[in-house]
C-alpha positions as CSV (number, residue, x, y, z in Angstrom):
1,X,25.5,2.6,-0.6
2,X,28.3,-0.5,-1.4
3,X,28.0,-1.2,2.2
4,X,24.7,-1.7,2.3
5,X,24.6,-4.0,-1.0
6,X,27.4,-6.0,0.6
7,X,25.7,-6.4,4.1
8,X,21.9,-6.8,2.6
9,X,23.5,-9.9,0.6
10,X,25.0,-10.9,3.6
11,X,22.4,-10.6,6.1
12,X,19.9,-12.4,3.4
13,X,22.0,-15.5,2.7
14,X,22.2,-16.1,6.4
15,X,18.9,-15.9,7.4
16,X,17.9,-18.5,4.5
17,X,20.8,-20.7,5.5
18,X,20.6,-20.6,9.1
19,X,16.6,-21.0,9.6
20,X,17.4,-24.3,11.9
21,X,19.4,-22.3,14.1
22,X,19.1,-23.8,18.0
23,X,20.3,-21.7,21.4
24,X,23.4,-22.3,23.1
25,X,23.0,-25.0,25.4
26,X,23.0,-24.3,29.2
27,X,26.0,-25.5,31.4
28,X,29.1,-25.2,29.6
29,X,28.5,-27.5,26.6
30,X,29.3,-27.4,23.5
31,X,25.8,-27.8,21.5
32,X,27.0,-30.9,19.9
33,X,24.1,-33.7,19.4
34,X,23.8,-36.9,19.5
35,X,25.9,-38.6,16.6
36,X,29.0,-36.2,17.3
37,X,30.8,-34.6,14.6
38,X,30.5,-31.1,15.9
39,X,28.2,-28.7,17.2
40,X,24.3,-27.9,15.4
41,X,25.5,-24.6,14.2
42,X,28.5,-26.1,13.0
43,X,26.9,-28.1,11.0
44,X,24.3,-25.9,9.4
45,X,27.1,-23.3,8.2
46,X,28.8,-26.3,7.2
47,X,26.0,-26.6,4.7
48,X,25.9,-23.7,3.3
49,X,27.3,-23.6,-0.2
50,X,29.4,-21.2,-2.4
51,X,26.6,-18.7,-4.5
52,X,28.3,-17.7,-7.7
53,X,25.3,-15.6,-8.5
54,X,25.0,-13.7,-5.3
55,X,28.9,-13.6,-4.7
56,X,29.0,-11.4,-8.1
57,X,26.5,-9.0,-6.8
58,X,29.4,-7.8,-4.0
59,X,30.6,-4.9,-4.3
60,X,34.0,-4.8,-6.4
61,X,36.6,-3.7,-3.4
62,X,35.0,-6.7,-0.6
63,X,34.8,-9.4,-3.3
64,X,38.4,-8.1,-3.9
65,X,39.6,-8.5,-0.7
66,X,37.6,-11.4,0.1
67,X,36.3,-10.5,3.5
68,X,34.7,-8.5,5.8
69,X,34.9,-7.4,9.5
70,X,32.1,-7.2,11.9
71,X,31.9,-5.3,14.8
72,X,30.6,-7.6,17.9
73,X,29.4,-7.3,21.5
74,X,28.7,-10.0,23.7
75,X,24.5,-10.8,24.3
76,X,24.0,-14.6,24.4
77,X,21.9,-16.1,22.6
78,X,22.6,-13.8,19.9
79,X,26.3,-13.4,20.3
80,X,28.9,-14.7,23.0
81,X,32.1,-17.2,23.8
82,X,31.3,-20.7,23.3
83,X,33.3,-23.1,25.8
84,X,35.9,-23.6,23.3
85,X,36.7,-19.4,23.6
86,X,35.1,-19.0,20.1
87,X,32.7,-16.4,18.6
88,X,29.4,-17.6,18.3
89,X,25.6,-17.3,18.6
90,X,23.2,-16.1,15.9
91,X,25.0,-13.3,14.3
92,X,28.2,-14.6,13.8
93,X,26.6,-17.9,12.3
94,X,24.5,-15.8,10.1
95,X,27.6,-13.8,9.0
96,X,29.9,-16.8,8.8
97,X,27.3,-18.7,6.6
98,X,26.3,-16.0,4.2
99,X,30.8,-15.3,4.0
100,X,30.8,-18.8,2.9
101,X,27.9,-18.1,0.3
102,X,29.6,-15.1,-0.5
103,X,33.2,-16.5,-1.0
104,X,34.5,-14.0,1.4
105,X,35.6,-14.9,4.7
106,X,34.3,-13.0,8.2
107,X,36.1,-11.9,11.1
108,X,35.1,-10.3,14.3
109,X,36.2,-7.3,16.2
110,X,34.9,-7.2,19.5
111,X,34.1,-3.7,20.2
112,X,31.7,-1.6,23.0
113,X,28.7,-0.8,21.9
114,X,29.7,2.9,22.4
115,X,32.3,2.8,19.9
116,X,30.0,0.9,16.9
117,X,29.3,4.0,14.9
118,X,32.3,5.3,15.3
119,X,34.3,2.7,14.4
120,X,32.3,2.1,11.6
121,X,32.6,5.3,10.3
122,X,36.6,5.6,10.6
123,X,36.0,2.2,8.9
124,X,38.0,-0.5,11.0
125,X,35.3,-2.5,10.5
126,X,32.6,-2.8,7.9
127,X,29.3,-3.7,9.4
128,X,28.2,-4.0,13.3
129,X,26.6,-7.5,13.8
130,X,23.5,-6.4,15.1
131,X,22.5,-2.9,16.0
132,X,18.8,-1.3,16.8
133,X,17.2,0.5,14.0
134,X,16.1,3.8,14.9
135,X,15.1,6.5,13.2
136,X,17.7,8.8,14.0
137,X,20.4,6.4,13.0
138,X,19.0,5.9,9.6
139,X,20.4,9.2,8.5
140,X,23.5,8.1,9.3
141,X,23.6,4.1,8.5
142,X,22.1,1.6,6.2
143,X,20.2,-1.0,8.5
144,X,18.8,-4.4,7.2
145,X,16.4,-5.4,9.1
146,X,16.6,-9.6,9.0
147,X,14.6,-10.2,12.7
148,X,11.8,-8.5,14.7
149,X,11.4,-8.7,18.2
150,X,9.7,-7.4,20.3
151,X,9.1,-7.3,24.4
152,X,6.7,-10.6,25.5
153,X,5.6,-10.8,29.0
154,X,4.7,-14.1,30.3
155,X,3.0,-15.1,33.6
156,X,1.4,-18.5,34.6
């Protein structure tokens, strides 16, 4: 259950932080808007601020080692290589916001999405980024569930 304390905080504080979050842009750029100084994610996580309060909630061997790792696949919007080769999209801004919150840092492991649970469970990493929630997993896995979605057809 210290894992799912750890990622419930995590997931919490970066939905709250990051409810301005905008799409990657299409063709190659960077996001950035007008006035420069960096990108619109950038800019949000860069707002985020330190959380003494939630930070103590961690459990004791993360706030210890003062990070995490995420296990990541590739699925733009959500998560993907910005032009400058780095990880980003929603996930990774939600982590990397609620890290800062948190006073841990966040890396990422790019992984297939075959080899999430696994990995998981042998522990080289200690949450998966975003994974479906089904009910056959939930004996297995704490899931917090920060977005709903659903299929939408649309025809003019």
């Amino acid at each position: 259950m210290m894992r799912s304390i750890g990622v419930a905080v995590v997931a919490a504080v970066g939905i709250a932080a990051l409810s301005a979050y905008t799409n990657p842009p299409t063709g190659g750029g960077t996001g950035a808007r007008p006035g420069g100084g960096g990108t619109s994610r950038e800019k949000i996580v860069a707002q985020v601020v330190e959380d003494q309060r939630i930070a103590a909630t961690l459990p004791p061997d993360v706030a210890e080692r003062g990070a995490v790792t995420a296990a990541i696949t590739y699925v733009a919007p959500i998560k993907y290589i910005d032009s400058d080769g780095k990880i980003a999209g929603l996930d990774p801004d939600l982590l990397r916001a609620a890290g800062k919150a948190l006073r841990i840092t966040v890396s990422f492991q790019q992984t297939s999405f075959d080899a999430q649970m696994p990995g998981l469970d042998a522990k080289r990493f200690d949450l998966i980024a975003s994974a479906g929630d089904f009910v056959e997993r939930q004996a297995h896995i704490d899931f917090i569930d920060c977005l709903k979605a659903g299929t939408a057809i649309l025809a003019a």
